[in-house]
C-alpha positions in Angstrom: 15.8 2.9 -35.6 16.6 0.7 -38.5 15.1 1.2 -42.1 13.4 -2.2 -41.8 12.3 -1.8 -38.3 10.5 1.6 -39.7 9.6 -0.4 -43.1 7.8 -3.0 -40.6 5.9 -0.3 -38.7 4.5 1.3 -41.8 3.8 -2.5 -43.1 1.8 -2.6 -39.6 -0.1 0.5 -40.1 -1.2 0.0 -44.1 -2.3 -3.5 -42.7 -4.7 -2.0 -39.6 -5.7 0.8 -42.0 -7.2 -1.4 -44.7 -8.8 -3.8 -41.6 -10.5 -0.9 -40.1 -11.7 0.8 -43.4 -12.6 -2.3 -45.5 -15.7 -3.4 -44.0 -17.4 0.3 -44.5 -16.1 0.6 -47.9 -17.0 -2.5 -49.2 -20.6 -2.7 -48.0 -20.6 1.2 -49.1 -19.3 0.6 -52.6 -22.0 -2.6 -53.0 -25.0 -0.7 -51.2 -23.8 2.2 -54.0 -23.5 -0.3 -56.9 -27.1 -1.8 -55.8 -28.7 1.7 -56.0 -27.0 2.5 -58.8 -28.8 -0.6 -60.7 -32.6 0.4 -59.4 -31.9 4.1 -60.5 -31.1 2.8 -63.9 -33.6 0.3 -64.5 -36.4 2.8 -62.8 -34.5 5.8 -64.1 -35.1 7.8 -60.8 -32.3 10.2 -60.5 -32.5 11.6 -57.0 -29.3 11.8 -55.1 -30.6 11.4 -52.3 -32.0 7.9 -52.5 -27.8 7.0 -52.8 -26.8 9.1 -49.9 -29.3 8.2 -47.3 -28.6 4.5 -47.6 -24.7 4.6 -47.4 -25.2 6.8 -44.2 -27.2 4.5 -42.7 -25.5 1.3 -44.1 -22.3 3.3 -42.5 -23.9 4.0 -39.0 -24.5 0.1 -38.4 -21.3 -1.2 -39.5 -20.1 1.1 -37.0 -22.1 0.4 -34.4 -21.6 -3.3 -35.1 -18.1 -3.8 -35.9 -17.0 -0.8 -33.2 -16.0 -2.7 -30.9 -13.5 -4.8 -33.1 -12.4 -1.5 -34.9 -11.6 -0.3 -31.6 -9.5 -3.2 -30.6 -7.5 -3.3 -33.8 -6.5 -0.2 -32.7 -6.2 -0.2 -29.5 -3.5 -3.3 -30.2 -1.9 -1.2 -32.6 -1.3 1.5 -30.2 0.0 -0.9 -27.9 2.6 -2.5 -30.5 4.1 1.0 -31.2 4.2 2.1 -27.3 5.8 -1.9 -26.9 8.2 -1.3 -29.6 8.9 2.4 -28.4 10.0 0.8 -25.3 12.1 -2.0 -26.8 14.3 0.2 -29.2 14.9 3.1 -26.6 
């Protein structure tokens, strides 16, 4: 196994990590950010009016974007079983 071939795999993997976890982040980190801006203008402090929307937020992107998650992965899986095959 070549430096670039293993290069390529890790390129793969950084690329399906950040596909999977950007959706949940992003609507986490703006869900957060929105919060964040009614506890300072109402200057209610109670952690968990942040935590119990980001859980929720987090439940429904997962139950909506599962299914695409899954398949991200699942073609993952297959290109490093495929290329397991190929360079052995």
């Amino acid at each position: 196994m070549s430096a670039s071939l293993v290069m390529e795999v890790m390129q793969s993997a950084a690329a399906v990590a950040i596909k999977i976890a950007a959706p949940i982040l992003l609507l986490s980190m703006i869900i957060g950010l929105a919060i964040a801006v009614f506890q300072a203008a109402t200057q209610i402090h109670e952690q968990t009016l942040t935590f119990v929307p980001k859980l929720f937020i987090t439940a429904i992107i997962l139950i909506v974007f599962g299914a695409w998650m899954m398949e991200v992965m699942s073609d993952f899986t297959y290109y490093i079983f495929d290329l397991m095959l190929t360079v052995y």
